[in-house]
C-alpha positions in Angstrom: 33.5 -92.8 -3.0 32.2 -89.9 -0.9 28.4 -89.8 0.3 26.0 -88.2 -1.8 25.1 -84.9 0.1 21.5 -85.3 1.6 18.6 -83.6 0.2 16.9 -81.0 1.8 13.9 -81.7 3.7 10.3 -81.2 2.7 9.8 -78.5 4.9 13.0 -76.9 4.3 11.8 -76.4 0.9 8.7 -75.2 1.6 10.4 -72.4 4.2 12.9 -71.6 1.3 9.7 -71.3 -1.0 8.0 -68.9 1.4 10.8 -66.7 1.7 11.6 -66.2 -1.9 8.0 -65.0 -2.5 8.2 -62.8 0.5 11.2 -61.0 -1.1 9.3 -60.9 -4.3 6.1 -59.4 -2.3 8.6 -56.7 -0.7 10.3 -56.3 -3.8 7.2 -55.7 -6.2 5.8 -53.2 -3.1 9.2 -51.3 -3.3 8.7 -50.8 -7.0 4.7 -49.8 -6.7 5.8 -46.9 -4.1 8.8 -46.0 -6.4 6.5 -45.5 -9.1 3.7 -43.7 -6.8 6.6 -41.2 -6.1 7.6 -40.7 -9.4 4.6 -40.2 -10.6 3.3 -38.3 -7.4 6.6 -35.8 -8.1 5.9 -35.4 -12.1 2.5 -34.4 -11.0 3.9 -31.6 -8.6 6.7 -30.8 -10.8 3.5 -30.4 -13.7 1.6 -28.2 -11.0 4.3 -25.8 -10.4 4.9 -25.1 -14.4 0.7 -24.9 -14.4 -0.6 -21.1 -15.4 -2.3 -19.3 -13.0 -5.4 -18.9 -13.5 -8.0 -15.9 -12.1 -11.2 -14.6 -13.2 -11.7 -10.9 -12.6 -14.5 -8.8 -12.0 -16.1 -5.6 -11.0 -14.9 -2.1 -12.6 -11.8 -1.5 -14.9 -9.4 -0.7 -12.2 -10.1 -3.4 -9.7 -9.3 -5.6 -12.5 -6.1 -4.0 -13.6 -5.3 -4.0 -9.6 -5.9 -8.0 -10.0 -4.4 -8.7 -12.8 -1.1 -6.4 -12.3 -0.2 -7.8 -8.6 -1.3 -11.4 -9.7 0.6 -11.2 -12.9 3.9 -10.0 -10.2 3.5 -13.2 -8.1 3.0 -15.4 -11.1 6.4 -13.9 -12.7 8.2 -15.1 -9.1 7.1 -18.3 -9.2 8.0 -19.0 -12.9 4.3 -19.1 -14.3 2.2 -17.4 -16.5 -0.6 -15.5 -15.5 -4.3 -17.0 -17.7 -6.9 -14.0 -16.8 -10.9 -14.7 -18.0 -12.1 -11.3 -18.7 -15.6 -11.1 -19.5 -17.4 -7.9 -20.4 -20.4 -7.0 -18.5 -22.6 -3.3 -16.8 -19.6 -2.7 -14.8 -16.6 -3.2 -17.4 -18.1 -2.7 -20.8 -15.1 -4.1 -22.9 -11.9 -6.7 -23.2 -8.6 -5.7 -21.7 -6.8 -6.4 -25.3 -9.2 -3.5 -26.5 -8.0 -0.9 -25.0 -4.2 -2.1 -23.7 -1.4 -3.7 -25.5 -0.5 -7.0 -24.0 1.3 -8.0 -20.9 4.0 -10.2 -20.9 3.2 -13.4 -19.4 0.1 -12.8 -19.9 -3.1 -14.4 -21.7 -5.9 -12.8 -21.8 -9.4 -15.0 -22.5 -13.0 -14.6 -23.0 -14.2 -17.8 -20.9 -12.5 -20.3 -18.6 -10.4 -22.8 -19.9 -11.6 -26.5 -20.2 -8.6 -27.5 -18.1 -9.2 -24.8 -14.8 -13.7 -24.4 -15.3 -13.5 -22.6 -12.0 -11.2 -19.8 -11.4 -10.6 -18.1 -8.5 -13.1 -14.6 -8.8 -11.0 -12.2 -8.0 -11.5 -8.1 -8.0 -8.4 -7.0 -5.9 -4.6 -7.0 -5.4 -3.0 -10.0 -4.6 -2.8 -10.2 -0.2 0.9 -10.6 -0.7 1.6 -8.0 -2.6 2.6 -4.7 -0.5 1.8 -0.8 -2.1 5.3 -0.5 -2.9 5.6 -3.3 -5.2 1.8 -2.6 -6.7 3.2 0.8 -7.5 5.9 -0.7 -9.7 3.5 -3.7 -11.2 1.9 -0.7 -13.1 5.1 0.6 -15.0 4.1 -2.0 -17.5 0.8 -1.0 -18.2 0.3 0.9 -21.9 -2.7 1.9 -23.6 -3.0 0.5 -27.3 -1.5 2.9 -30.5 -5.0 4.7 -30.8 -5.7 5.5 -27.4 -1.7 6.7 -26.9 -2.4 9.2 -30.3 -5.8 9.9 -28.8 -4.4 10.8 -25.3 -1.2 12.8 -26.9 -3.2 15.0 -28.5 -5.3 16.1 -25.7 -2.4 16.6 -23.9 -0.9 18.6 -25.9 -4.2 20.4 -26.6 -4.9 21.3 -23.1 -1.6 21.8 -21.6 -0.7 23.1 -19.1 -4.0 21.7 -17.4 -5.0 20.1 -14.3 -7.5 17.1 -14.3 -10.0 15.7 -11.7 -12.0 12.6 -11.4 -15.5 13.0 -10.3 -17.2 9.5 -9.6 -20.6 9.7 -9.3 -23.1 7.0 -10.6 -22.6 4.0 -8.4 -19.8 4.6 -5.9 -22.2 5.7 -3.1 -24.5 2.7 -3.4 -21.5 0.4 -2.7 -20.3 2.8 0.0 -23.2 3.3 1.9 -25.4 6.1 3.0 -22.5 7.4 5.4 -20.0 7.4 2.8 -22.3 9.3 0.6 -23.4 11.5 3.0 -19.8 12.5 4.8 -17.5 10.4 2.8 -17.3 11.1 -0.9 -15.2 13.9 -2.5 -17.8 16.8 -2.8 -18.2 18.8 -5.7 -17.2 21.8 -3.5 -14.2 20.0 -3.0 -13.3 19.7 -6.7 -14.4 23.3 -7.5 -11.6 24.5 -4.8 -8.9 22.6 -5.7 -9.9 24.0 -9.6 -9.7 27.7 -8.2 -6.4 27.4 -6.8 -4.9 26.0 -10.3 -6.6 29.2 -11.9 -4.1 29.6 -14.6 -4.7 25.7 -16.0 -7.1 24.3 -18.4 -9.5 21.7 -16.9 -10.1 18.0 -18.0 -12.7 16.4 -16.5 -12.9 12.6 -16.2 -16.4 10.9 -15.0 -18.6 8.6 -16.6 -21.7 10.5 -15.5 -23.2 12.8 -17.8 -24.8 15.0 -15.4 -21.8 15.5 -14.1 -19.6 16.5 -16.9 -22.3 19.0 -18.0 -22.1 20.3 -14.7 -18.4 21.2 -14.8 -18.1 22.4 -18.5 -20.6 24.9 -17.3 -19.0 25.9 -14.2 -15.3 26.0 -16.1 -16.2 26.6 -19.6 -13.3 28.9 -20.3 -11.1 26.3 -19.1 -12.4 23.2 -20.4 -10.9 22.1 -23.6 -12.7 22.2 -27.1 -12.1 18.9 -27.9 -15.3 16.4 -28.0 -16.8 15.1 -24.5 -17.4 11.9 -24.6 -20.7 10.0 -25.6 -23.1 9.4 -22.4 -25.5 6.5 -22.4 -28.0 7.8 -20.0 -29.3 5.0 -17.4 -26.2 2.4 -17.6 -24.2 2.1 -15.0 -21.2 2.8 -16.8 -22.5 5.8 -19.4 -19.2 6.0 -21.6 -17.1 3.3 -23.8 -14.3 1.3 -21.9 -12.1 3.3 -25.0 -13.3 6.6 -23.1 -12.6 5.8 -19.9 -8.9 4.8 -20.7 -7.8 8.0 -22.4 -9.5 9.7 -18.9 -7.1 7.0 -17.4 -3.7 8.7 -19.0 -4.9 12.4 -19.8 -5.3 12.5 -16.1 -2.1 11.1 -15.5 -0.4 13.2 -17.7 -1.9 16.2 -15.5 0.5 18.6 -13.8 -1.8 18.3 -11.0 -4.7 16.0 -10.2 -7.6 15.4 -7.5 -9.6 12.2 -7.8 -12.4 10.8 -5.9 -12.2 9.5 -2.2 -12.8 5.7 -2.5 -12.8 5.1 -6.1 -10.3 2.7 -7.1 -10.3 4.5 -10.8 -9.0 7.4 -9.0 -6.3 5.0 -7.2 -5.0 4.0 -10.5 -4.3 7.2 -11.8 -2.1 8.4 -8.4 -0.3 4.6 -9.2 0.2 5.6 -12.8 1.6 8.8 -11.8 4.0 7.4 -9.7 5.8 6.5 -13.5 5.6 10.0 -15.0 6.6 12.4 -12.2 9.9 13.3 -13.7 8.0 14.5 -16.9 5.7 16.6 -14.7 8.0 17.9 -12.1 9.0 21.5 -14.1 5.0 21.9 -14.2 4.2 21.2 -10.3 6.0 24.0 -9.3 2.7 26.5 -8.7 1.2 23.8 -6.4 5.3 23.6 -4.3 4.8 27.1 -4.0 1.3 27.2 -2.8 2.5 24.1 0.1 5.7 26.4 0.6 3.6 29.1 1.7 0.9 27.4 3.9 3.8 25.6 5.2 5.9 29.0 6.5 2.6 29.8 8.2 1.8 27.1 9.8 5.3 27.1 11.2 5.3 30.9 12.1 1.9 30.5 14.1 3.9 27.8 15.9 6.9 29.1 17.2 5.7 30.3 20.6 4.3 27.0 21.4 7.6 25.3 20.0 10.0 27.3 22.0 7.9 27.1 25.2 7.6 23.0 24.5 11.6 22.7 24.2 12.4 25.0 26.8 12.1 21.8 29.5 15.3 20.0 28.1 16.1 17.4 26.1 14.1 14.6 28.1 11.5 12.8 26.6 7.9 13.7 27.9 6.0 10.7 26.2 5.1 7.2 27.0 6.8 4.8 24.0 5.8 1.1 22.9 7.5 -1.3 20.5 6.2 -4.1 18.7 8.6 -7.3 18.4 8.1 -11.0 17.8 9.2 -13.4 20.2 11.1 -15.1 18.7 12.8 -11.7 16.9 15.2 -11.1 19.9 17.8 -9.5 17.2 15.7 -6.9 16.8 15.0 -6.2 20.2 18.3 -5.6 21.5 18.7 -3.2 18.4 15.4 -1.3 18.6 16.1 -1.0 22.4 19.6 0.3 21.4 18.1 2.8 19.2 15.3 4.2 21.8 17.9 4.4 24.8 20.2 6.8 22.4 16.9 8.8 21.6 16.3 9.1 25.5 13.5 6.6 25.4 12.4 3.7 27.6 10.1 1.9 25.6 7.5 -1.0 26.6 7.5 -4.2 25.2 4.4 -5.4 23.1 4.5 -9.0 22.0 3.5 -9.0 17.9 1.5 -11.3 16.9 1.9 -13.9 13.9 -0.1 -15.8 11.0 -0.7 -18.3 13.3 -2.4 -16.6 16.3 -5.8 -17.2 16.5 -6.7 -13.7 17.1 -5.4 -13.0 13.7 -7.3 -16.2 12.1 -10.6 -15.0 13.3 -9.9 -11.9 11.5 -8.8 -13.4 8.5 -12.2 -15.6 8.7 -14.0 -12.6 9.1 -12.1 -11.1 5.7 -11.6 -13.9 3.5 -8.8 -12.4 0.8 -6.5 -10.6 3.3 -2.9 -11.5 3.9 -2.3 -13.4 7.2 1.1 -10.9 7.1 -1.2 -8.1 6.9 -3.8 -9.5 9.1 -0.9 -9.9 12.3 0.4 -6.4 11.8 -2.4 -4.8 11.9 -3.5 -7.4 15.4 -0.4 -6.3 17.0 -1.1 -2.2 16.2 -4.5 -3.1 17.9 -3.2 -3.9 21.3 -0.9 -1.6 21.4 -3.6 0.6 20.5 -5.8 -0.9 23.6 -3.3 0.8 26.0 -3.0 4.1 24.3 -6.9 4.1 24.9 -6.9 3.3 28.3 -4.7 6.5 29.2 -6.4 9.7 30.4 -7.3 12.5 27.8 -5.3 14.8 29.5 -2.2 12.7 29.0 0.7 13.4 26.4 0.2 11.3 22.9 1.7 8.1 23.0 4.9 7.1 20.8 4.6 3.5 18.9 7.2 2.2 16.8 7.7 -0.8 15.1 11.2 -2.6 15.5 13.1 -1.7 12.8 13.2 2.0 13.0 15.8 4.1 12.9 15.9 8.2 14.5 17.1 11.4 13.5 19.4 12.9 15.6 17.4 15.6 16.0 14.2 13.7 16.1 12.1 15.2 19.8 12.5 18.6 18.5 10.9 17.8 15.1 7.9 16.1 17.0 7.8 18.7 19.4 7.5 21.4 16.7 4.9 19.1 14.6 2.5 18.6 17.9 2.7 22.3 19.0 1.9 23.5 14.8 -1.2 20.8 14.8 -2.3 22.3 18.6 -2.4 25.9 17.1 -4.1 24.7 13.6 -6.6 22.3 15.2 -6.2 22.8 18.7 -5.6 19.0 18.8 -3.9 16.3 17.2 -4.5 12.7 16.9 -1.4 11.5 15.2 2.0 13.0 14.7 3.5 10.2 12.1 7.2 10.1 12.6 7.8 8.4 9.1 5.4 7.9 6.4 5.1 8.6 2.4 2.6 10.2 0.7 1.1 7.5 -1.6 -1.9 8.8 -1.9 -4.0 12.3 -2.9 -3.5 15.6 -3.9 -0.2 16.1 -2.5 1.0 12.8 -3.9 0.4 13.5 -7.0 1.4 16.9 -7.0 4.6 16.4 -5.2 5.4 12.9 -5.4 6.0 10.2 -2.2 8.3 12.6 -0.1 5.3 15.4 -0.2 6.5 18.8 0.9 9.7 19.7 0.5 9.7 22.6 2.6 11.5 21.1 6.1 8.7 21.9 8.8 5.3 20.5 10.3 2.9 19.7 7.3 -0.8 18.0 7.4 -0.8 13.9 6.8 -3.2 12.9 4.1 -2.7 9.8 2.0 0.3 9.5 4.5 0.9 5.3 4.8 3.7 3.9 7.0 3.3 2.4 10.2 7.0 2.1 11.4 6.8 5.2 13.8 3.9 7.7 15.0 2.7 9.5 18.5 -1.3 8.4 19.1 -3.6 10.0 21.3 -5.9 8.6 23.3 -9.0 10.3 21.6 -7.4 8.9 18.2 -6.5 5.2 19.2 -10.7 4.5 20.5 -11.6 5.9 17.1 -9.1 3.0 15.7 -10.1 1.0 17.7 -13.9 1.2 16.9 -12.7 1.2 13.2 -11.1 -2.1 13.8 -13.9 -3.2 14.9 -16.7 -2.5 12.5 -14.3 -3.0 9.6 -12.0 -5.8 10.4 -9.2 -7.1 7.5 -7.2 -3.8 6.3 -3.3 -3.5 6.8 -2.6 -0.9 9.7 -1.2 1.5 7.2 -5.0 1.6 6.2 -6.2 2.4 9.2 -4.3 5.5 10.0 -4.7 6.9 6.2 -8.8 6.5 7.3 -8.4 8.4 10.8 -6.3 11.3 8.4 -8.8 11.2 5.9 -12.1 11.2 8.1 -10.8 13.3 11.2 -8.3 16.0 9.7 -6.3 16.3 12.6 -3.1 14.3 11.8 0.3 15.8 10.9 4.0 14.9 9.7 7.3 16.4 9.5 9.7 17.3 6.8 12.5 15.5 7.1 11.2 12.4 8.9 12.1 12.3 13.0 12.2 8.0 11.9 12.4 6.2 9.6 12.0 2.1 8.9 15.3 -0.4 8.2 14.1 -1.6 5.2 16.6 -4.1 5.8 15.5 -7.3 5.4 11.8 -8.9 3.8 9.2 -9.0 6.0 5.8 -10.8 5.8 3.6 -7.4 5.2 6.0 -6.0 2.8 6.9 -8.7 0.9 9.5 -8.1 -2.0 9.6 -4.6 -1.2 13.1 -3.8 0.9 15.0 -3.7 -2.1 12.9 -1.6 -3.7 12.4 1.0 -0.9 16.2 1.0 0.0 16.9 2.2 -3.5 14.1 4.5 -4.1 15.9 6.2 -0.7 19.3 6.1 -2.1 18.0 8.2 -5.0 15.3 10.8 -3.7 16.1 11.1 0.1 19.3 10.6 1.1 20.9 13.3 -1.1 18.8 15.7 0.5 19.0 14.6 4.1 21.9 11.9 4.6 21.4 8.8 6.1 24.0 9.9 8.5 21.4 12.0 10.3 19.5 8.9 11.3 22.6 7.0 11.9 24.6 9.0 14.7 23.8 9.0 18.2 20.6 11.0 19.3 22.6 12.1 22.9 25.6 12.8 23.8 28.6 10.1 24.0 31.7 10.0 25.9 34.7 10.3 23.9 36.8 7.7 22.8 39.5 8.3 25.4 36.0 8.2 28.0 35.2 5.3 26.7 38.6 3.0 26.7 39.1 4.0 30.4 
């Protein structure tokens, strides 16, 4: 009979013991961090589905501003957009009052139990670029009363032109400068009313004083329909209601001049943007009128064009070009592009998000985007060696890296500097590409501006993909970027055309940008600009123009050898 097998030690048990409460300590851990996970990725996954939520404030528009580019970034990240709304002095009534509702939108008197302290916000969104703020207000409708309201006194007053005179607290938040040089003057609006004699007037404001004033000065032109009722003393003197039919009469206007700095006069050039084909037939007194200074201005020119080309086809200016680092794709193809224009360009390191220098700015500016912020840092240095040059010295070409050139481009900038020498006797920028999105021109004429091909003078003008600086002109940006630190370059330049007068473009464009991929400052825009080309500039002057070489090549049997 075999031996009974021999029992396990004492101590063997015990180790066997040990171990199997080890596993169990490993396995129950396992389990506790599986379920931290879960629950740690239901919460995320419960975050991301969460509305935004904002709380707006300050005047109408700055809210609509908010609430349209906030209500864009919510839609691309699958949310919806909660907005607390609260009428007080400077917005005396509810969004759903006077507009129909937005699509993925709620709209709410106080904050929600669930989010008790929204984010206060009276802006666009720092992500969202001008082009894709332009299309955020497509959607925006007045309610079925205000539409009948505004329909009839447009079809009252038509044909008509419409201004917007702010005057009860926008140079209190401006400042004494702004109110002293700043501020659209009344002698301002009463000549842009003369030269659109043959139109009836409307007259949006919500000062009283004011709209007395002009109903005297245009009585025959004014309408006969009602003005509105003016609460003398409040800040805002007319009903939110009022102030929204002001909002679409004056888009509806053939032409339109609004208030420098007012954010009310803002929205109406955005809302425009939507309606120009209805308005185009009308707008063709004001094409005329640009037609005409634009011939002269070319005429009075001439000499000093034709003695400008007559040293050959070399170009006479120094040239920078911001690139990233780590962007060395677009180096070698801007480089390509400003050898074929005849250009030896310098190098300027762009900055990014994550320089310091652009941190302290955005510290400075809470609310800006970092995208923005770097942009606008890298302009600056470039900006510091434009400064640095002698007065005397020829303006200074900066281009971005994704630029493209007509083939004809020096001969375009030539004749733009020499018609700005003979209508100023200086110039401090000569923009090489650039859109009118803002202004009277804007809204007469739409983004392109004047048709007419030939010099024309840069107001609203943004773009900062190509221009020629002077010295004078970069230490006036540069002193701006100082004292006001946080704006997108494009801002900068359209302050230095709107505060000096001495800044010019050309019809076509000598550059213009890529578009071709997203960037951080225009951010979901690239799509929409490369479109909106296709279909209004292109078919006039073909993107083959910008596309061919800018000197002369060998042939192809030249080049094989």
């Amino acid at each position: 009979m075999a031996a009974a097998a021999a029992l396990p030690s004492v101590q063997a048990l015990q180790a066997e013991i040990a171990a199997l409460r080890a596993d169990l300590v490993s396995v129950s851990d396992q389990l506790a961090a599986a379920q931290a996970a879960a629950v740690e990725g239901l919460a995320a996954q419960e975050s991301s589905r969460r509305p935004v939520v904002i709380c707006v404030d300050h005047g109408l528009c700055n809210r609509l501003r908010a609430v349209l580019t906030y209500r864009l970034m919510a839609q691309n990240d699958g949310r919806e957009l909660v907005v607390v709304w609260k009428a007080d002095a400077e917005c005396n009534g509810h969004f759903l009052d006077c507009f129909q509702p937005l699509p993925g939108v709620r709209f709410v008197r106080e904050a929600p139990s669930w989010a008790p302290t929204p984010d206060l916000v009276n802006n666009a969104h720092p992500e969202v670029g001008i082009a894709d703020e332009i299309q955020a207000y497509e959607c925006l409708a007045p309610t079925a009363a205000i539409a009948a309201a505004v329909s009839a006194r447009v079809g009252r007053l038509s044909p008509f032109v419409a201004v917007h005179v702010r005057r009860t607290d926008l140079p209190g938040y401006m400042g004494a400068a702004f109110a002293a040089r700043g501020q659209t003057s009344d002698a301002a609006f009463d000549a842009f009313l003369g030269r659109h004699a043959a139109h009836n007037v409307h007259v949006a404001t919500c000062c009283g004083a004011t709209h007395r004033r002009f109903s005297s000065v245009f009585s025959r032109r004014v309408s006969g329909l009602r003005p509105p009722q003016f609460a003398a003393g409040s800040l805002r003197q007319t009903a939110l209601s009022d102030a929204v039919c002001d909002l679409f009469t004056c888009a509806a206007a053939e032409h339109f001049l609004g208030s420098h700095g007012s954010s009310f006069s803002d929205a109406i050039g955005l809302l425009r943007s939507h309606n120009r084909r209805e308005r185009a037939a009308r707008a063709a007194g004001g094409a005329a009128l640009r037609a005409a200074e634009s011939a002269a201005a070319s005429a009075a020119a001439s000499a000093a064009e034709s003695a400008a080309e007559s040293g050959g086809g070399a170009a006479p200016w120094e040239a920078f070009y911001v690139n990233l680092d780590a962007r060395t794709d677009r180096r070698e193809q801007v480089e390509a592009t400003l050898r074929r224009g005849g250009l030896a360009a310098t190098r300027v390191s762009a900055l990014t998000p994550a320089d310091e220098a652009v941190r302290s700015v955005s510290r400075r500016s809470p609310g800006s985007g970092l995208g923005f912020l770097a942009n606008a840092a890298s302009h600056e240095s470039v900006w510091r060696r434009v400064a640095a040059r002698p007065p005397s010295a020829p303006l200074s070409l900066v281009f971005e890296d994704d630029v493209l050139l007509h083939r004809d481009w020096q001969a375009m900038l030539r004749r733009t500097i020499a018609a700005a020498e003979v209508a100023d006797g200086e110039v401090d920028v000569a923009l090489l590409d650039g859109l009118f999105i803002f202004g009277e021109a804007s809204a007469e004429l739409g983004w392109l501006g004047p048709a007419v091909e030939g010099p024309h003078r840069a107001v609203g003008v943004a773009m900062s993909s190509a221009y020629a600086l002077s010295a004078a002109a970069a230490r006036w940006l540069l002193q701006r970027y100082a004292e006001r630190p946080g704006s997108s370059t494009e801002a900068y330049l359209m302050q230095l055309q709107e505060e000096r007068h001495r800044c010019w473009i050309h019809t076509p464009r000598p550059a213009l940008q890529r578009w071709d991929e997203v960037s951080s400052v225009s951010a979901g825009s690239p799509a929409l600009m490369r479109r909106w080309y296709e279909e209004n500039y292109f078919g006039r002057w073909p993107k083959r123009l910008y596309e061919e070489p800018c000197e002369p090549q060998g042939d192809a049997e030249d080049a094989s050898a």
